[in-house]
C-alpha positions as CSV (number, residue, x, y, z in Angstrom):
1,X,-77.4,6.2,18.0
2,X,-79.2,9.0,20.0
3,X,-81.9,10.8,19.5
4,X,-84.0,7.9,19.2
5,X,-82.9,6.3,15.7
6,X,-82.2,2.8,14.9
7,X,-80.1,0.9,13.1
8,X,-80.3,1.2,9.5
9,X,-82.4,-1.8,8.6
10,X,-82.8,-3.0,12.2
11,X,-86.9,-1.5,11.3
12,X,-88.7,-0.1,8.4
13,X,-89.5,3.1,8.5
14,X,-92.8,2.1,6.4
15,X,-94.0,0.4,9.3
16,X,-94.0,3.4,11.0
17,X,-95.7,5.5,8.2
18,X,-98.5,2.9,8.3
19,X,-98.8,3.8,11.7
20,X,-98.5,7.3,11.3
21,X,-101.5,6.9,9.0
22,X,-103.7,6.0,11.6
23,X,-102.8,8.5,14.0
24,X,-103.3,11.3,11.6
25,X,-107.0,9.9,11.3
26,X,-107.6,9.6,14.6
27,X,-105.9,13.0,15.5
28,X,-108.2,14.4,13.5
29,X,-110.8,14.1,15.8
30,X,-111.6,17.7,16.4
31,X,-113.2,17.6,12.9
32,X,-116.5,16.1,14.6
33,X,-117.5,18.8,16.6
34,X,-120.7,19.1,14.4
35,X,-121.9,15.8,15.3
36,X,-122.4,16.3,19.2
37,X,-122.5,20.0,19.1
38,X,-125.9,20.3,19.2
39,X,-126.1,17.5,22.3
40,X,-123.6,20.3,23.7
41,X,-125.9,23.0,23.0
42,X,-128.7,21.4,25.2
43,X,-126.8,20.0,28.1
44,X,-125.2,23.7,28.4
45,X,-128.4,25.5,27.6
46,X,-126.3,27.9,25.5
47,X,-127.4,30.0,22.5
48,X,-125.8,29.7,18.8
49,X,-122.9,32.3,19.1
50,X,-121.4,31.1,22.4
51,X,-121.9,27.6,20.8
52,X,-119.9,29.0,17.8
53,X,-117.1,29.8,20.4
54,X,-116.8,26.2,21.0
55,X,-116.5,25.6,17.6
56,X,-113.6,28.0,17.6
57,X,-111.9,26.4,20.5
58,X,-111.6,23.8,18.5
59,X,-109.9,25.6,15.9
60,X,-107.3,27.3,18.2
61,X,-106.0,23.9,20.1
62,X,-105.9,21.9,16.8
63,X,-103.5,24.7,15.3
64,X,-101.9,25.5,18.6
65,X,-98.9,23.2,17.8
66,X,-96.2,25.6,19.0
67,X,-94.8,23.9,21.9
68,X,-95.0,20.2,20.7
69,X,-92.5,22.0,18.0
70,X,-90.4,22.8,20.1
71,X,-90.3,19.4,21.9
72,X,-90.4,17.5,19.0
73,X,-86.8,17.9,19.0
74,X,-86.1,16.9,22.8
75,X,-88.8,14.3,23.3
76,X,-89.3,11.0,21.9
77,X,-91.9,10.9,19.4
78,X,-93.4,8.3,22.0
79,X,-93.8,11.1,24.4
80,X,-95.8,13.3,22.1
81,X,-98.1,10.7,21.4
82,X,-98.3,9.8,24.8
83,X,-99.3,13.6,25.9
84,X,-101.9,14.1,22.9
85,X,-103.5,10.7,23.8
86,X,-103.5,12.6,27.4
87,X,-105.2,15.6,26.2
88,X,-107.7,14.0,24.2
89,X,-108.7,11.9,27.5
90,X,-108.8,14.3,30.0
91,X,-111.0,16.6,26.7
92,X,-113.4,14.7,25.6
93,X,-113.7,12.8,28.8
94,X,-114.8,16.2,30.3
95,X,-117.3,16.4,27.7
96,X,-118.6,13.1,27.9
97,X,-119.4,14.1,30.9
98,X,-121.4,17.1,30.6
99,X,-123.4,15.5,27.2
100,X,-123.9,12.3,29.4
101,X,-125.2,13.9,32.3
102,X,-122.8,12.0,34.5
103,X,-121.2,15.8,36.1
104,X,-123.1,17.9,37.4
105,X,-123.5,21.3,35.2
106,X,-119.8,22.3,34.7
107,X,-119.0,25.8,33.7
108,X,-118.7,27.1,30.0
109,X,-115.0,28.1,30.5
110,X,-114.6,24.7,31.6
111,X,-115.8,22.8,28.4
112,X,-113.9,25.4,26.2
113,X,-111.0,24.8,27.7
114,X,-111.4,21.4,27.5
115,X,-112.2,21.2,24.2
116,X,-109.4,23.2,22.9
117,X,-106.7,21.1,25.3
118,X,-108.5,17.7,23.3
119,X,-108.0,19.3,19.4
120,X,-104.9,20.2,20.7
121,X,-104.0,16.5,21.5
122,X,-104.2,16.2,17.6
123,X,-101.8,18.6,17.2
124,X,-99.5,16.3,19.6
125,X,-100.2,13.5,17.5
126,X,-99.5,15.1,14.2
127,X,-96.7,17.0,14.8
128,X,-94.9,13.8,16.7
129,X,-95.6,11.8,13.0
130,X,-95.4,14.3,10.6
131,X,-91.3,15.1,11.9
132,X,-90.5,11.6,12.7
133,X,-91.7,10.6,8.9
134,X,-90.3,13.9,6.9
135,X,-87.1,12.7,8.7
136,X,-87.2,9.3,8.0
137,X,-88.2,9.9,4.0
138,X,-86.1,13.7,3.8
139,X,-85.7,13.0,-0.1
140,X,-89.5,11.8,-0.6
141,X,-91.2,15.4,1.8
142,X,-94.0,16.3,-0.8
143,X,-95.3,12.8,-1.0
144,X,-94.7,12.2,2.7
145,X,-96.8,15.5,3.9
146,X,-99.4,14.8,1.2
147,X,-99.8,10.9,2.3
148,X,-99.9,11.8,5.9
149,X,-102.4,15.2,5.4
150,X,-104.6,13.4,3.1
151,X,-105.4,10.8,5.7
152,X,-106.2,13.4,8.1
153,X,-108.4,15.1,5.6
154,X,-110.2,11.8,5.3
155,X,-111.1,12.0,9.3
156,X,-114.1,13.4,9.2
157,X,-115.5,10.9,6.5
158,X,-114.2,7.6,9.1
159,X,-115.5,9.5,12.1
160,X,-119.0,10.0,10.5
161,X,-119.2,6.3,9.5
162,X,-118.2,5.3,12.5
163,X,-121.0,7.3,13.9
164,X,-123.7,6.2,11.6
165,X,-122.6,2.8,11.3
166,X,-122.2,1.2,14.9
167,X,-122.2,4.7,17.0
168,X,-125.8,4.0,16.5
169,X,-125.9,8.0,15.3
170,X,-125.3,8.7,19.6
171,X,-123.2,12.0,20.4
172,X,-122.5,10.4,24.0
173,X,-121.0,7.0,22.0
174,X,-119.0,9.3,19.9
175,X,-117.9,11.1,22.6
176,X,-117.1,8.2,24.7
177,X,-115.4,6.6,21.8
178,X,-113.0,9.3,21.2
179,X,-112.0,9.9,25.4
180,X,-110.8,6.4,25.3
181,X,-110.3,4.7,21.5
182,X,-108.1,8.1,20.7
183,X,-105.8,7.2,23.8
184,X,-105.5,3.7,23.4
185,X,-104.7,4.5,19.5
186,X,-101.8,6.3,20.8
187,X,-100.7,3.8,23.2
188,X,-100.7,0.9,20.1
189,X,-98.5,3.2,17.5
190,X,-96.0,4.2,20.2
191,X,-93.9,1.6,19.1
192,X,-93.8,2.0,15.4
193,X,-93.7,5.7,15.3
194,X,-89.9,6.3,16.1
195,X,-86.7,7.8,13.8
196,X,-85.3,5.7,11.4
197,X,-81.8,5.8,9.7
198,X,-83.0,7.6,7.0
199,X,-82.3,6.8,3.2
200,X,-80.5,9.0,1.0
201,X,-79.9,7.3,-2.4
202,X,-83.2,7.0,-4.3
203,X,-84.7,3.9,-5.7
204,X,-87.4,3.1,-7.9
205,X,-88.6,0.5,-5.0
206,X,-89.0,3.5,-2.9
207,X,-91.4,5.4,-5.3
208,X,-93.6,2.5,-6.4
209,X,-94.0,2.5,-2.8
210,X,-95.2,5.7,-2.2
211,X,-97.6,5.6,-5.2
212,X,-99.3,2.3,-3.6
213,X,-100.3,4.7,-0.7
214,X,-101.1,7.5,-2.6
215,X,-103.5,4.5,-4.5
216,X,-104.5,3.1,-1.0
217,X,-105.8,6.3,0.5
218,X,-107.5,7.2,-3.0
219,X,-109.2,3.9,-2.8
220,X,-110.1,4.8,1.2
221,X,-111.3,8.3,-0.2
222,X,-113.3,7.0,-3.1
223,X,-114.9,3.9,-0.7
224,X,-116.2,6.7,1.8
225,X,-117.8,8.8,-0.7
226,X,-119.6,5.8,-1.8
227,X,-120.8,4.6,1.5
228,X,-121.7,8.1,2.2
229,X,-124.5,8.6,-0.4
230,X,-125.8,4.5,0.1
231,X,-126.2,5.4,3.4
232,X,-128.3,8.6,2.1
233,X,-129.8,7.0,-0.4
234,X,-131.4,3.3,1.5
235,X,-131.7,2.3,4.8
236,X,-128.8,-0.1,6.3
237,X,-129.3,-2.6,8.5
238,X,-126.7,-3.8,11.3
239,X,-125.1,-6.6,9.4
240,X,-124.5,-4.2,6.4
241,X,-123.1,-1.5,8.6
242,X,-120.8,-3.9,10.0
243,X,-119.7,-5.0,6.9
244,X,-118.5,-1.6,5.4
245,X,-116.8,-0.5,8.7
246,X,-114.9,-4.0,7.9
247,X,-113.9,-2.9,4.6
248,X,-113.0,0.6,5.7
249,X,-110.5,-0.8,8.4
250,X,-108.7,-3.1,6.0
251,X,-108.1,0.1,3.6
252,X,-106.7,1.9,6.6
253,X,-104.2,-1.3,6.8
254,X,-103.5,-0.9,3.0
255,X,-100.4,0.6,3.7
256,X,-99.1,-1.8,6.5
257,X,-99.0,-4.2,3.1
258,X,-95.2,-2.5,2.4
259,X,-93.1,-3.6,5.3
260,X,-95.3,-6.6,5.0
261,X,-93.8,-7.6,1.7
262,X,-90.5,-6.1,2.6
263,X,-90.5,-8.0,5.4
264,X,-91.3,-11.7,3.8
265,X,-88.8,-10.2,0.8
266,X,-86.1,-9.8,3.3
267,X,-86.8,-13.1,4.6
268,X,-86.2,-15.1,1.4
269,X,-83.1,-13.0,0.1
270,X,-81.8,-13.8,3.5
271,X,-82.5,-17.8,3.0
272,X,-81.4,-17.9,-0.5
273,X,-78.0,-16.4,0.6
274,X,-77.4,-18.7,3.1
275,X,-78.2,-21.5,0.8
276,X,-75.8,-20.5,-1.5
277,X,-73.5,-19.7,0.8
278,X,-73.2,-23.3,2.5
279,X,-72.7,-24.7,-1.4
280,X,-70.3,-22.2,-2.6
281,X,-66.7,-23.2,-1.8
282,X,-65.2,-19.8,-1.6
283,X,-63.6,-18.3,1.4
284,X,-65.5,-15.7,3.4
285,X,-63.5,-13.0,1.6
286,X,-65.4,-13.6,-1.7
287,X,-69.0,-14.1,0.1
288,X,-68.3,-10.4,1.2
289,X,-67.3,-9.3,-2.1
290,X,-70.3,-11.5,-3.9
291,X,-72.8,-9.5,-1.8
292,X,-71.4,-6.3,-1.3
293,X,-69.1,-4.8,-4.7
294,X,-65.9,-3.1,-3.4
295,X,-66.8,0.1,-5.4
296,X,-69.9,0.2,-3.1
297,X,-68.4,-0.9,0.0
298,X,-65.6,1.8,-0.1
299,X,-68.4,4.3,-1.2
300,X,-70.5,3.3,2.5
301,X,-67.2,3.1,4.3
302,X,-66.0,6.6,2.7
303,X,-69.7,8.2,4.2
304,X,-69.7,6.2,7.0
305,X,-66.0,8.0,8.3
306,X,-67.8,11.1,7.1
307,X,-70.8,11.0,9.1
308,X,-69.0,9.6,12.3
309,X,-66.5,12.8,11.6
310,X,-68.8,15.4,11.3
311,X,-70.9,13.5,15.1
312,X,-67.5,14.2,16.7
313,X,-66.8,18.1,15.7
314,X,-70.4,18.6,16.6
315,X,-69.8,17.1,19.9
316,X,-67.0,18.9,20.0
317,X,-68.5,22.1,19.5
318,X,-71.3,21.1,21.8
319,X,-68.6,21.0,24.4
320,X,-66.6,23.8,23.5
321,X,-64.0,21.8,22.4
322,X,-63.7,24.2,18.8
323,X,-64.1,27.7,19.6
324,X,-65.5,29.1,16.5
325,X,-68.7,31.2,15.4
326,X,-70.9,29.5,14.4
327,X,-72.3,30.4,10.0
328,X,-75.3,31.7,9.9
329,X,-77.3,29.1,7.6
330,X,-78.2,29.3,4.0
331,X,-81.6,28.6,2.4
332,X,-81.8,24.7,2.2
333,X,-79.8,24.3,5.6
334,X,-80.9,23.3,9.0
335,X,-82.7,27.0,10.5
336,X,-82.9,27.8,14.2
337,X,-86.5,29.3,14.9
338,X,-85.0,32.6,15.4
339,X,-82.6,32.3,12.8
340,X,-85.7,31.4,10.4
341,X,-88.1,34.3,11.5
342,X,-85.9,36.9,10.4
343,X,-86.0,35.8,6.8
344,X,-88.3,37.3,4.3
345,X,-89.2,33.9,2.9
346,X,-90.6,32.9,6.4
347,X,-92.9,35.7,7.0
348,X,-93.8,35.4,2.7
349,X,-95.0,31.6,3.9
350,X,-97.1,33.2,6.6
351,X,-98.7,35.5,5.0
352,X,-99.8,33.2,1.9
353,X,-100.8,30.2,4.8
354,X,-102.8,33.4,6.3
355,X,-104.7,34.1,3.0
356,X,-105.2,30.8,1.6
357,X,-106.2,28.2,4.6
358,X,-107.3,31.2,7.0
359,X,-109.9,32.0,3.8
360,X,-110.8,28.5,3.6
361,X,-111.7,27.4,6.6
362,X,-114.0,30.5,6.9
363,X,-115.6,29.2,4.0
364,X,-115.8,25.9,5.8
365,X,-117.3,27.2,9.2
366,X,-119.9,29.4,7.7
367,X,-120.8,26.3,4.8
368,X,-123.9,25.4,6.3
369,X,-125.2,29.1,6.2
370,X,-123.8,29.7,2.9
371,X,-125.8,27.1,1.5
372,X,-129.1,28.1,3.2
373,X,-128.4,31.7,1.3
374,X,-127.9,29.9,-1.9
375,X,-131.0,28.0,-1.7
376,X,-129.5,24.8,-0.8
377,X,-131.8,22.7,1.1
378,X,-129.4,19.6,2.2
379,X,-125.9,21.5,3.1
380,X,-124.8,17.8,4.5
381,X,-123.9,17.5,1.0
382,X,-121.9,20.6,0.6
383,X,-119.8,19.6,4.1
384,X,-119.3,16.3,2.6
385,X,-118.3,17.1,-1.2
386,X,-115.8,20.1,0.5
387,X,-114.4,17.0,2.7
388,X,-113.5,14.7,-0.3
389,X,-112.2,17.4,-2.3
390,X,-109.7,18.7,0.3
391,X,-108.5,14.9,0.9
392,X,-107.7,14.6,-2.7
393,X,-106.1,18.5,-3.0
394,X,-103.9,17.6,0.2
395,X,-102.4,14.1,-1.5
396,X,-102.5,15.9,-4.9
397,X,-100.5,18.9,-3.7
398,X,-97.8,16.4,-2.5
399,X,-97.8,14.1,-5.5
400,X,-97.8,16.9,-8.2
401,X,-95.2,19.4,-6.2
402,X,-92.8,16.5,-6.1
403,X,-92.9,15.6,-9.8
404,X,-92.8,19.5,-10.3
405,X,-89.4,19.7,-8.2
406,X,-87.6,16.3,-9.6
407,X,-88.3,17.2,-13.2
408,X,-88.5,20.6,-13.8
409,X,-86.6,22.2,-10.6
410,X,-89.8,24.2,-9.8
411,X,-90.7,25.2,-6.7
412,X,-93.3,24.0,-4.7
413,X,-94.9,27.0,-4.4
414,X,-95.2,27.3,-7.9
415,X,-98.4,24.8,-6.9
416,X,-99.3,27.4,-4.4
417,X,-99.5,30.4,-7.4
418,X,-101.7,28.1,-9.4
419,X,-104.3,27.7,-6.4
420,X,-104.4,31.4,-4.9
421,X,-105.4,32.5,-9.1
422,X,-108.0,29.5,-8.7
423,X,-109.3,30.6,-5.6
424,X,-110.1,34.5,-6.9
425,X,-112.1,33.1,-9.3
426,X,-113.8,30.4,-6.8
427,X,-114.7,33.6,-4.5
428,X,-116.1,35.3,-7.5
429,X,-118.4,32.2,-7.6
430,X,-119.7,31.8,-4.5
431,X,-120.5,35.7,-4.8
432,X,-123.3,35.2,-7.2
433,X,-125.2,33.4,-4.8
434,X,-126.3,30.9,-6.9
435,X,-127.3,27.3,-6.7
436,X,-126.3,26.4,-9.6
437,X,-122.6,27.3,-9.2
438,X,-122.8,26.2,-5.1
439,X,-121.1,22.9,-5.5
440,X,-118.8,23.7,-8.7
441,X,-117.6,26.5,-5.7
442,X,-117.2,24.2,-2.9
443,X,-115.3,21.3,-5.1
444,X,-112.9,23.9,-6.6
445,X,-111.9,25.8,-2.7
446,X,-111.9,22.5,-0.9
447,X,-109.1,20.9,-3.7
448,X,-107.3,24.3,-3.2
449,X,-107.7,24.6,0.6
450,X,-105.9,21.0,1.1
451,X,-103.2,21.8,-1.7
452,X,-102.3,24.5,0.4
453,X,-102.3,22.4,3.3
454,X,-99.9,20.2,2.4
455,X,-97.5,22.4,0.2
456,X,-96.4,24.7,2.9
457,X,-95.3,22.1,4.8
458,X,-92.8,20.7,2.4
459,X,-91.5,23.8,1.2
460,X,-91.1,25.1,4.9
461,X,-89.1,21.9,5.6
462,X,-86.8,22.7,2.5
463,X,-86.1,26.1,3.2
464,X,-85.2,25.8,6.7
465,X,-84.5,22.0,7.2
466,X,-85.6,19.6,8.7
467,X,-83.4,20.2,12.2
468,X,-86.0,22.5,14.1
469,X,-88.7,21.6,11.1
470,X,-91.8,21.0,14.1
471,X,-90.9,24.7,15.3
472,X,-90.8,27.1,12.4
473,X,-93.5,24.8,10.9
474,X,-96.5,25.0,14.0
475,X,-95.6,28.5,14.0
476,X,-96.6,29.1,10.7
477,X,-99.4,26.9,11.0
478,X,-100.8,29.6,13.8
479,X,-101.8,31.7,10.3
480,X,-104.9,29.4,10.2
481,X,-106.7,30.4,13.5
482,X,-105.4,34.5,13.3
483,X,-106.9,34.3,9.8
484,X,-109.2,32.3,10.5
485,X,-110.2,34.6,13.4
486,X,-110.3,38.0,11.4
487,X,-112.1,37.1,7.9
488,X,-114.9,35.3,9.8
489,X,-115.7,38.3,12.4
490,X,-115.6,40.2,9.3
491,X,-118.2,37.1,7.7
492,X,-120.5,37.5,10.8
493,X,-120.6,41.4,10.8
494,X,-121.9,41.2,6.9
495,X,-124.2,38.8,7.5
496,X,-126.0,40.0,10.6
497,X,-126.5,43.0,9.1
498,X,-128.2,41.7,6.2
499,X,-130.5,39.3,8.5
500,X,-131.2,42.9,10.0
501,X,-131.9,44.5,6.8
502,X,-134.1,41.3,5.9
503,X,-136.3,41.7,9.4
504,X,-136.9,45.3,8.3
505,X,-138.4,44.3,4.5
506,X,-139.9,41.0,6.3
507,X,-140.7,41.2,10.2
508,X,-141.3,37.4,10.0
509,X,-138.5,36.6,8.6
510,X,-136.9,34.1,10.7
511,X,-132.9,34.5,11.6
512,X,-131.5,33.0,8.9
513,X,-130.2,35.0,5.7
514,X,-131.4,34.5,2.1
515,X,-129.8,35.5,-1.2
516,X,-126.8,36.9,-2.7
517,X,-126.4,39.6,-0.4
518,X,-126.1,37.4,2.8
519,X,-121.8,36.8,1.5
520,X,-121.5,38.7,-1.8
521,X,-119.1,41.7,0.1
522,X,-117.4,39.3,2.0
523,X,-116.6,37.0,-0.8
524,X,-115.5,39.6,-2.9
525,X,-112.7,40.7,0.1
526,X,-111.9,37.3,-0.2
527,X,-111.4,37.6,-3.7
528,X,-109.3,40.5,-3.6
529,X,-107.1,38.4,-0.2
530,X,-106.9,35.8,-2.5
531,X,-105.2,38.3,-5.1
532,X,-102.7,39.4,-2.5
533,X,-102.1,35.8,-2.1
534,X,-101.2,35.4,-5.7
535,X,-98.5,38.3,-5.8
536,X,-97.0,37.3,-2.7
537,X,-96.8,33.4,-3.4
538,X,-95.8,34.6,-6.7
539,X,-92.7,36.6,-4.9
540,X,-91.8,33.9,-3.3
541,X,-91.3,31.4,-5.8
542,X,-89.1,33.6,-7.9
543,X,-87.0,34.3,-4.7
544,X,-86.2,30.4,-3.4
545,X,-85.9,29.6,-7.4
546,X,-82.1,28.8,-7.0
547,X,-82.7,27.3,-3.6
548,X,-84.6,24.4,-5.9
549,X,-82.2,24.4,-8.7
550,X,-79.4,24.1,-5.8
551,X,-81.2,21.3,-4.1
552,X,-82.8,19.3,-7.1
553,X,-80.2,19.8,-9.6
554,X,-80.2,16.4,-11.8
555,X,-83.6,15.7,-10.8
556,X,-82.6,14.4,-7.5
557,X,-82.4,15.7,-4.0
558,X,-79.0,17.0,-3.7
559,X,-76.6,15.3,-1.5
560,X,-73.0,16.9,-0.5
561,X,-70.9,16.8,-4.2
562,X,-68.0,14.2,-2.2
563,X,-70.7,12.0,-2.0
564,X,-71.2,10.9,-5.4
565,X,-75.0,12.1,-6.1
């Protein structure tokens, strides 16, 4: 079979979303820029702005997904992991270098360079997983992108225990660790990560399944938030250290246990069979009929002849073979990228990805300094709470948009709606300024931020398939750095005008910004984005309605009616 799929049966495609999982939490590497940036700052001798730019650099390559997209569909999944394992070398490596004081002085343009082409390895990574598994599991997409996104939400939290733990709290070990652990990462999933036959009859197997991760990588979430505050609260020796890092690698193996028991299943069905095969008298005829009803067998036979017929007229086509033009797709079907960008729906799913995550992430880059406005002393503790919440937004989103779509027929972004009306109000929060509200404000955005995250992705791969899925869908994911981009120069003007303001009241004030004022005018464009965002996602739900009822009807993913389903 081309294209890189196997068999059906020949190999799980769980094993290769237990190795997916550890690639999304190593491709999220980019997320620890805070932990050397200040080693950065002094081996560059740069000031706090043009160390900011890093930080954006960051941003761009980790969201610059564009052309993996378009290889995704060319390339072996193999090969994408192969060049983001490349990137993140020939990155970090460059700034191990610098922090390490093995190079010389390198040039700035260098090192931001290099640190976008390393985030952008992750993009490699995820985009070569995220496909291959929304392909492999195409009736099971919301729990799929919310497994796989929540992982890579958790990233930060494994990185930093990593760091603390047996990093001995070193930006040069960090740094080192992720120019050559990220690689060989890469080089160990290869294997696993490949297309599947994928399954299109549902199962209740195939569900409890999926809620065993979903239970896994809570259990991972929950675990890190606890060794995050004992390592705040008491002082940990080696032995200790080495024991949680133990216990956080066998939760990242958690779900590894489902081909596992698959596997040793397979093994005993397979040995009872024969048993009873070698003690049954009947002719070979009947052992085929025993294990596989005629009613089922014509049913695979009829799909079979239907699938190998519809390979051959797309050859055909391919080679000119049928002259005909070829139907511009509907909403559900398999979208070229410039078939899809003409569509009003495509552009509504940018615009609301702009709003939403572009808003959030502003939020999440200028954290530290809203804190230090509201008062906050320890903002460790805002970064870390807005973390947890967007690991458990991202695999909520997924969970609760798929039980939205099998029961009610609702669209996803009916989930989407519900968030943008959430996040007006959070905005409204965080524009009082106060304390007391800080971390009620940071909980609530972080939860919406990653339900965001993980809805669009589904719902893009439903409206425009799954055919050219890695295309249309790292286009739309370049929404997060443009927004990104404008709402926090428009962050920075507000609040450099207040510290000026401050220095006029209080010459010896220092640089930072205190009180309300500091974010109250941005927050409240936020609010008003976030507004926008409600009427637009609100648009768009009642315009792919049908496309849900269409796809969903009975509950189910929708298969062709000759099928059966």
């Amino acid at each position: 079979m081309r294209g890189g799929a196997v068999k059906a049966g020949s190999r799980p495609p769980w094993l290769g979303l237990g190795a997916a999982v550890w690639v999304q939490v190593a491709g999220g590497a980019s997320s620890t820029f805070a932990l050397y940036s200040h080693a950065l700052k002094v081996a560059l001798g740069v000031d706090q702005s043009r160390l900011a730019l890093l930080g954006v650099a960051c941003d761009v390559g980790e969201n610059l997904g564009l052309l993996p997209g378009v290889l995704c569909n060319r390339l072996h999944p193999a090969l994408l992991l192969l060049i983001g394992g490349a990137a993140c070398l020939l990155g970090y490596g460059t700034a191990w270098l610098i922090v390490s004081g093995v190079a010389p002085a390198l040039p700035y343009w260098l090192i931001w360079f290099a640190l976008c082409l390393a985030a952008n390895g992750g993009a490699w990574m995820g985009t070569a997983v995220l496909v291959t598994n929304m392909r492999n599991f195409p009736l099971s997409r919301g729990a799929v992108a919310g497994i796989l996104k929540g992982y890579s939400g958790l990233s930060a939290a494994v990185y930093t225990e990593l760091y603390t733990g047996v990093l001995q709290d070193s930006p040069t070990n960090l740094l080192l660790f992720l120019t050559l652990g990220v690689p060989a990462l890469c080089l160990l999933t290869m294997y696993f990560v490949r297309p599947c036959e994928p399954s299109l009859v549902e199962n209740s197997a195939e569900q409890t399944h999926f809620v065993f991760a979903q239970m896994a990588s809570i259990l991972l979430g929950v675990y890190l938030v606890g060794a995050t505050i004992l390592d705040h609260v008491v002082t940990l020796n080696d032995a200790l250290n080495y024991t949680l890092l133990a216990i956080m690698v066998v939760l990242l193996f958690a779900p590894l246990a489902i081909p596992l028991k698959m596997t040793l299943l397979q093994r005993n069905r397979r040995k009872g069979t024969s048993d009873s095969l070698e003690s049954s008298p009947t002719s070979d005829n009947d052992h085929t009929e025993s294990l596989l009803p005629s009613s089922s067998a014509s049913n695979l036979a009829d799909i079979e002849d239907e699938d190998s017929f519809d390979i051959d007229i797309l050859l055909a086509e391919g080679e000119g073979a049928i002259k005909q033009k070829r139907r511009r797709p509907k909403r559900g079907e398999d979208f070229r990228f410039r078939e899809a960008i003409l569509k009003a729906d495509f552009w509504l799913l940018f615009a609301i990805y702009f709003i939403g995550v572009g808003s959030g992430i502003t939020v999440l880059n200028n954290l530290a300094q809203i804190g230090i406005a509201a008062g906050a002393v320890d903002t460790t503790i805002s970064l870390s709470l807005f973390s947890f919440c967007n690991f458990f937004g991202r695999l909520g989103g997924g969970a609760v948009s798929e039980y939205l779509v099998r029961s009610r027929t609702l669209p996803r972004s009916v989930l989407i709606t519900c968030t943008q009306v959430v996040m007006i109000i959070t905005y409204l929060l965080f524009a009082l300024g106060r304390h007391a509200t800080l971390f009620v404000s940071v909980a609530l955005l972080g939860i919406c931020y990653g339900v965001q995250f993980s809805v669009v992705i589904s719902t893009s791969s439903e409206l425009f398939g799954l055919k050219h899925f890695g295309k249309i869908y790292n286009f739309i994911a370049l929404a997060n750095p443009v927004g990104a981009f404008l709402f926090n120069s428009l962050t920075g003007y507000v609040y450099d005008l207040e510290v000026e303001k401050q220095r006029t009241t209080t010459p010896d004030s220092d640089i930072a910004c205190h009180g309300p004022n500091c974010f109250r005018l941005t927050f409240c464009v936020l609010s008003g984005a976030a507004c926008l965002g409600t009427l637009l996602s609100a648009i768009l739900t009642v315009r792919i309605r049908p496309v849900y009822q269409m796809l969903y009807a009975g509950g189910s993913f929708s298969q062709p009616r000759s099928s059966g389903h």
